[in-house]
C-alpha positions in Angstrom: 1.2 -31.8 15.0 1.6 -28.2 15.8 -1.0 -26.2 17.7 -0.9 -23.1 15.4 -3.0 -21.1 18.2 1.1 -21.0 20.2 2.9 -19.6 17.5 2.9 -16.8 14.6 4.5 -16.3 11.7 7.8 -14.5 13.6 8.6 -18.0 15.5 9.3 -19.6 11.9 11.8 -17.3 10.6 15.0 -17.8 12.4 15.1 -20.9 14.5 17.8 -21.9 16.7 19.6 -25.4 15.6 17.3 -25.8 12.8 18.7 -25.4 8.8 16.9 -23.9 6.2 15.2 -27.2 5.2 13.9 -28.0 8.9 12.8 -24.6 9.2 11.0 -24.9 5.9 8.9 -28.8 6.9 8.4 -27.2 10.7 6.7 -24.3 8.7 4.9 -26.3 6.7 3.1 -28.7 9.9 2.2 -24.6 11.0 0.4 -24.3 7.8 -1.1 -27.5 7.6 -2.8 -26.8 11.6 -3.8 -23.6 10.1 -6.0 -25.3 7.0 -7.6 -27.8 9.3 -9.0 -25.1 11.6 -10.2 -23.1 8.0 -7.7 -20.4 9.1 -5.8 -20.1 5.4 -7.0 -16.2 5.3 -4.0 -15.8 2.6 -3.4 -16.8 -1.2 -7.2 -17.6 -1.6 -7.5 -17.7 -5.5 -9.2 -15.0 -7.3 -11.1 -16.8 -10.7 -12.2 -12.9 -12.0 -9.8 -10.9 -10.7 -10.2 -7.2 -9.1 -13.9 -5.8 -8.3 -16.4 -4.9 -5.8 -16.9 -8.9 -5.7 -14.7 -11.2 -7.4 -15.3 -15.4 -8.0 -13.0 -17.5 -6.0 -11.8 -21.1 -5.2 -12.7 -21.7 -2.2 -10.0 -23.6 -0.6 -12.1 -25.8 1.6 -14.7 -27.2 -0.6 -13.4 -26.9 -3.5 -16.2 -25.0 -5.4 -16.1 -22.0 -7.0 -18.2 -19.1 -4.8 -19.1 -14.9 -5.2 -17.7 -13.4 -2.4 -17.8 -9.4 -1.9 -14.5 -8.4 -2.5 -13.3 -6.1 0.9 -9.5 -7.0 0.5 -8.4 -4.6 -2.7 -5.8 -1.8 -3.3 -8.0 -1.6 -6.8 -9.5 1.6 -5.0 -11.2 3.3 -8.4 -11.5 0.0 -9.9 -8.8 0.8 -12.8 -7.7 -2.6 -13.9 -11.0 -3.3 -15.3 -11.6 0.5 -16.7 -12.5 0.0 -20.2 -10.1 2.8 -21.7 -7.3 1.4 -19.4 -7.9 -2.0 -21.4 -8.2 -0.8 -24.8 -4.8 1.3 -24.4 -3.0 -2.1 -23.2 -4.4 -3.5 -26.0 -3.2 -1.3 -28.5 0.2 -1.2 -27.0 0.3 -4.7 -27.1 -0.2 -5.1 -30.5 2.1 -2.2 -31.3 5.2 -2.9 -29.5 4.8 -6.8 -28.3 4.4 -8.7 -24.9 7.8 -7.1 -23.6 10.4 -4.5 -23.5 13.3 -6.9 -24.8 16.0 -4.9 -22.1 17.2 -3.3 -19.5 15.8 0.4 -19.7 19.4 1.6 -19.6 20.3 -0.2 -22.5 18.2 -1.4 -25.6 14.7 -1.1 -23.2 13.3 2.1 -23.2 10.5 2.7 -25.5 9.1 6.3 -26.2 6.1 4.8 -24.4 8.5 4.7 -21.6 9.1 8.1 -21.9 5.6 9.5 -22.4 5.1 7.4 -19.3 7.8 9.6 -17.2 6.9 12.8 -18.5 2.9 11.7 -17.1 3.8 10.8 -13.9 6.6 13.8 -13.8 3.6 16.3 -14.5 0.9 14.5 -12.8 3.0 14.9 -9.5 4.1 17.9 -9.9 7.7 17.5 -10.1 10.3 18.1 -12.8 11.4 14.9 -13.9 10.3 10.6 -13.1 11.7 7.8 -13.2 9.9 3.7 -13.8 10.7 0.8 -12.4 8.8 -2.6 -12.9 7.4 -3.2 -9.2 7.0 -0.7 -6.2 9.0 -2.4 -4.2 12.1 -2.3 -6.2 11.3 1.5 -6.7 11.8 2.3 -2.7 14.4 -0.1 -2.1 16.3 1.1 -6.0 16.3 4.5 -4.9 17.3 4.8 -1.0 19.8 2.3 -1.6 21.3 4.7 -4.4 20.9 7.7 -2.8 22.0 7.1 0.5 25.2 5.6 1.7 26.9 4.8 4.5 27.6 8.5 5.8 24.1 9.4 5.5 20.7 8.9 7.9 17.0 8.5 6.3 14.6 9.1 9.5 11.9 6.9 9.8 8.6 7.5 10.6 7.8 3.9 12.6 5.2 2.9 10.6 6.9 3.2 7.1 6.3 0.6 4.5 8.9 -3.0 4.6 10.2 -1.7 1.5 11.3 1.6 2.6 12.6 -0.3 5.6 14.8 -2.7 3.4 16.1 0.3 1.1 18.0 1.6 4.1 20.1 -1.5 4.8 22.9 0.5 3.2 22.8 3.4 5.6 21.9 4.4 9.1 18.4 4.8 10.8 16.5 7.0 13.2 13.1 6.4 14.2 10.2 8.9 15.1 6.7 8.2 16.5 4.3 7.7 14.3 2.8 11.0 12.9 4.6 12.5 16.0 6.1 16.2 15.2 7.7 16.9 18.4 9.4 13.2 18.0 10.5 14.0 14.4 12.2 17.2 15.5 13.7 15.6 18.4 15.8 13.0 15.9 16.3 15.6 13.4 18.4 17.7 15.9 20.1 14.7 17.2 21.4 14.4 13.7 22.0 17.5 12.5 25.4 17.6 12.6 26.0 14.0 12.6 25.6 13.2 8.8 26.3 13.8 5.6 22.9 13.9 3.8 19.5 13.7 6.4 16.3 12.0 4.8 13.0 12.0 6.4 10.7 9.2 4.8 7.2 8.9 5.5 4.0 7.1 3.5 1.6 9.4 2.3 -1.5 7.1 3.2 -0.2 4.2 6.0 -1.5 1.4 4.9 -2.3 -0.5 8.2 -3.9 2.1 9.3 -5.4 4.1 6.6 -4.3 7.6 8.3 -2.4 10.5 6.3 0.7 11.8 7.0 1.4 15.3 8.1 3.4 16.1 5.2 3.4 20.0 5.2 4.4 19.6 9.3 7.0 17.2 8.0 8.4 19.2 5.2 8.8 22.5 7.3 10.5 20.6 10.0 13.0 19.1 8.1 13.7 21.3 5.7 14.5 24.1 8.5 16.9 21.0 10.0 18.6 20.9 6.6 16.8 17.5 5.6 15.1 16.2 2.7 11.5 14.9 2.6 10.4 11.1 0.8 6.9 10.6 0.6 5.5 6.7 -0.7 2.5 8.1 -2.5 0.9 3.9 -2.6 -2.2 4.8 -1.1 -2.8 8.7 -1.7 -1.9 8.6 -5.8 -6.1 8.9 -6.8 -7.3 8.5 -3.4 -6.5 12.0 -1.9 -6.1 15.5 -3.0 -8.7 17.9 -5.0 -7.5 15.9 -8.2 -6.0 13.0 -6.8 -2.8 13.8 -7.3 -2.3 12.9 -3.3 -0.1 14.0 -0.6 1.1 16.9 -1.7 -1.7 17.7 -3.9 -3.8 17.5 -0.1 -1.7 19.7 1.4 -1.1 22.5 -1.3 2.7 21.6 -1.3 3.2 20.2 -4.7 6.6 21.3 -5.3 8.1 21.5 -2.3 8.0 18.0 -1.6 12.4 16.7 -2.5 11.0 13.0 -3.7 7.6 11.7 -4.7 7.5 8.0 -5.1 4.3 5.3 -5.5 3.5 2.5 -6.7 1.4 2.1 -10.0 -0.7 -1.3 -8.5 -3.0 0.5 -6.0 -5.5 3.2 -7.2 -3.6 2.9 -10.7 -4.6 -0.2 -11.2 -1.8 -2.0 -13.1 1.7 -2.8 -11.6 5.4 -1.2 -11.1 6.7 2.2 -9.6 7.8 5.7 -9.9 10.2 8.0 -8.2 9.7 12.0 -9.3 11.9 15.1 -8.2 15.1 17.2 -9.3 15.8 16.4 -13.0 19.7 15.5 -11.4 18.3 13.2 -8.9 16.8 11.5 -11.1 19.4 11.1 -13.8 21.5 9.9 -11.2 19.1 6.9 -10.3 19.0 6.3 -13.9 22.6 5.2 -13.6 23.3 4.0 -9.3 19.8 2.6 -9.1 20.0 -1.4 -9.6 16.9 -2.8 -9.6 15.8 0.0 -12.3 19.7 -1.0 -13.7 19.4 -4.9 -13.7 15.3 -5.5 -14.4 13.7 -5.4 -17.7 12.2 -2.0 -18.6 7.8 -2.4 -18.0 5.9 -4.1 -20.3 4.6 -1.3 -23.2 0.9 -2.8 -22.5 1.5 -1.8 -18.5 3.1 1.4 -19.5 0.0 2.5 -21.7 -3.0 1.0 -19.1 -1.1 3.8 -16.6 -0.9 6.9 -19.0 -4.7 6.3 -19.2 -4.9 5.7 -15.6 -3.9 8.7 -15.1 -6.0 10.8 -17.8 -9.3 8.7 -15.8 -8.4 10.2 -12.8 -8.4 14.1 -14.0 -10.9 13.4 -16.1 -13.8 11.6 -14.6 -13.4 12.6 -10.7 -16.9 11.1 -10.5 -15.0 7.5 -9.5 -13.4 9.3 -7.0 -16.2 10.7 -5.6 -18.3 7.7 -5.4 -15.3 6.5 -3.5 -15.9 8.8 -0.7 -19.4 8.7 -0.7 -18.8 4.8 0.6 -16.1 5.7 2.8 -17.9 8.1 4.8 -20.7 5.8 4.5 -19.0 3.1 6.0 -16.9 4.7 8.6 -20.2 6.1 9.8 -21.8 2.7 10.5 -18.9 0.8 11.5 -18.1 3.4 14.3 -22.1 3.9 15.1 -21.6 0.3 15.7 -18.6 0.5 18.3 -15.8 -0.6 16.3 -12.5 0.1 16.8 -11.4 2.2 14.0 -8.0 2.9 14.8 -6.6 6.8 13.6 -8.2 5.6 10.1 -9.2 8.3 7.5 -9.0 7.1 3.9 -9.9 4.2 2.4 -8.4 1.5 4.7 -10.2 0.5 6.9 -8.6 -1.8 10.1 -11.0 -3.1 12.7 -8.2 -3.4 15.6 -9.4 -7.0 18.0 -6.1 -7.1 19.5 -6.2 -11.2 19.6 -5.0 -13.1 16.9 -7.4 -16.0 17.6 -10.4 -13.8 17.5 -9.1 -12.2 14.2 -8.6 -15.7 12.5 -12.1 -16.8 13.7 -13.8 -13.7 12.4 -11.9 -14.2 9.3 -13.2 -17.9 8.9 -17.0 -16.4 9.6 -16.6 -14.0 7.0 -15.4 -16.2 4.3 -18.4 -18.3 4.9 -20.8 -15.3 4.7 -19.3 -14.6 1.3 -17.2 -11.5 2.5 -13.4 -11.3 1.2 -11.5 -9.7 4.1 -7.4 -9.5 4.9 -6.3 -10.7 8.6 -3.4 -8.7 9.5 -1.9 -10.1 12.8 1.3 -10.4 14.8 4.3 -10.1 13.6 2.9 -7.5 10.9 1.6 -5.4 13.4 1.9 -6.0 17.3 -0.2 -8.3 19.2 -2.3 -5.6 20.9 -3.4 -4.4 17.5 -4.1 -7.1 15.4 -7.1 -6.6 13.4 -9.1 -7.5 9.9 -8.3 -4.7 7.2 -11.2 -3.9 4.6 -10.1 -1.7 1.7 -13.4 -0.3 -0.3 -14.0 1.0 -3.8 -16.1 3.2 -5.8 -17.9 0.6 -7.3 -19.2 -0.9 -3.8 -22.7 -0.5 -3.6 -24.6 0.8 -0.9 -26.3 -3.3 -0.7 -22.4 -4.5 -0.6 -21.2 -2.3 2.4 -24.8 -2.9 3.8 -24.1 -6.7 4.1 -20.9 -6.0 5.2 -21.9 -4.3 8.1 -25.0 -6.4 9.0 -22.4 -9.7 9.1 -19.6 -7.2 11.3 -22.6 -6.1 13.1 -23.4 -10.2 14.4 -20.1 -11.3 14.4 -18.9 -8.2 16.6 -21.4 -8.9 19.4 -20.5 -13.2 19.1 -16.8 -12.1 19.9 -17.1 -8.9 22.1 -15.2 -6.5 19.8 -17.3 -3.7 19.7 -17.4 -1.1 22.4 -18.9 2.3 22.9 -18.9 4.5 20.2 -16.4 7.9 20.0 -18.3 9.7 17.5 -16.8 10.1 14.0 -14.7 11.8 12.8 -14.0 14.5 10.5 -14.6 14.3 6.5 -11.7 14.1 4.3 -11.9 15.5 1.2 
């Protein structure tokens, strides 16, 4: 039997002598040490699906329980919106369960196109692009647009799907939300490459911090670079209409390529990329996984356009929002936890032990409280943490129980030290 307190998740991935099968059962004796201990933080199954508490199976008794639901990208609570259902419906009914094709052949519907032209205006860009997951829409669009001769320049905390995008050309990293780093690699490649991209998230979503896009624009631009920002965890969070990143910064515009994903704030699934009408064109034709995938559902496709509509036109969901994240960030630092550089929704209490962070996890599932352990190799061992996500439609008696649990538990396993103070609003 393995002791799964020795090993992580990294030790299981390429192991010397072993074949894929070996690898696999070794794995699997990881997992099973994990259950007995009541350590299975992952794949817990959701019986209601996304809210401010959500029914699920409890996978050690069995039953079904209520748990508050800390552990959703479901920030304005979207996928249960009752204008975001009726339009699905509709669609449904209208057009069918699927697309039938490809979008570059006999798949695009006009609902497809409406779609585009929403997301084109709504970021404030000429022109959009749709693919069927998020994923595929970072790793569809680096991969097309840059090639062997080219560089994209990393911010070091970038999202795995940005990462895997640029398999197909080279890679710089800079310190995370580092200016003086950024500009460092930027003249080291100036001359270097054909076509210089610097990629960054909008909203981190380890961390919860935002990007200094307008810093990062200006720098790269002067360095003859472009600018890729993954709007995941800004599109409805941030900015004056939720728009996001560039929205936040008064940049809209000026940003080269504004990508997302529709299956945070959204609340449905897929992903966009918006900028020059050539650029993308040419993803229309170079990009594969928006080449090789069956167009979006039509249902999916009319849930966002009224996604979108919600969030200009009822900003009270995003206010309520903030009222709980300020709220919350209050308490949990009065409290002495460590908050990280967090400033939006996401919320990571860093332990820095990966033992402590499973056993905290165990407590809270007990209590009732749905929380995600994030530990090494996602992040590094000195910052492992829980990550709680909130949404509008938290009350103040959810977070309140939240913190009362975080409260006990923090004292039980010494994670809480003196408070910094709090930090600044974000609007």
């Amino acid at each position: 039997m393995i002791d799964f307190t020795q090993y992580s998740l990294a030790d299981f991935y390429d192991i010397a002598d072993l074949d894929m099968l070996q690898r696999a059962k070794a794995f699997h004796e990881y997992l099973k040490d994990i259950h007995k201990n009541h350590h299975t933080h992952y794949r817990r199954v959701s019986l209601s699906g996304s809210g401010p508490t959500m029914r699920v199976a409890d996978p050690y008794t069995g039953k079904e329980k209520e748990m508050i639901y800390m552990a959703s990208n479901d920030y304005l609570n979207l996928t249960k919106h009752p204008k975001t259902i009726e339009a699905g419906k509709k669609a449904l009914e209208k057009y069918g369960s699927g697309a039938g094709s490809v979008p570059l052949l006999g798949g695009t519907l006009d609902i497809h196109i409406a779609l585009e032209k929403k997301v084109a205006a709504f970021k404030g860009c000429e022109s959009a692009i749709i693919y069927t997951n998020g994923f595929g829409s970072n790793v569809g669009s680096i991969s097309a647009l840059l090639r062997e001769g080219d560089v994209a320049v990393l911010d070091m905390l970038v999202h795995a799907s940005i990462i895997d995008g640029c398999k197909g050309t080279h890679v710089e990293h800079f310190r995370h939300n580092n200016m003086k780093s950024l500009e460092k690699v930027l003249q080291k490649c100036q001359k270097k490459y054909r076509t210089k991209m610097v990629i960054i998230d909008g909203v981190y979503s380890m961390d919860g911090d935002i990007c200094k896009l307008d810093k990062i624009v200006e720098i790269a631009h002067h360095y003859g670079a472009y600018v890729m920002v993954d709007e995941a965890h800004a599109t409805g969070v941030i900015g004056q209409k939720g728009r996001g990143t560039p929205e936040y910064f008064n940049i809209e515009g000026k940003v080269d390529i504004v990508a997302g994903t529709f299956s945070k704030a959204l609340g449905t699934v897929g992903g966009f990329v918006a900028g020059r009408k050539e650029i993308i064109e040419y993803l229309q034709y170079y990009s594969r996984p928006y080449m090789f995938s069956t167009a979006q559902t039509p249902q999916t496709a009319a849930s966002l356009i009224e996604a979108m509509n919600i969030i200009e036109n009822e900003p009270v969901l995003r206010k309520n929002l903030w009222d709980n994240i300020r709220y919350f960030r209050k308490n949990l630092l009065s409290l002495g936890f460590n908050l990280g550089n967090s400033e939006t929704a996401i919320f990571p209490i860093i332990i820095g032990d990966d033992v402590k962070v499973r056993e905290l996890c165990r407590e809270l599932h007990e209590a009732d409280i749905y929380v995600n352990a994030v530990q090494y190799p996602a992040v590094s061992r000195r910052l492992s943490r829980i990550r709680m996500s909130l949404m509008c439609n938290h009350t103040r008696q959810h977070l309140d129980t939240v913190l009362n649990a975080l409260e006990h538990l923090g004292k039980k396993y010494n994670i809480m030290k003196a408070s910094k103070g709090e930090t600044a609003d974000i609007a």
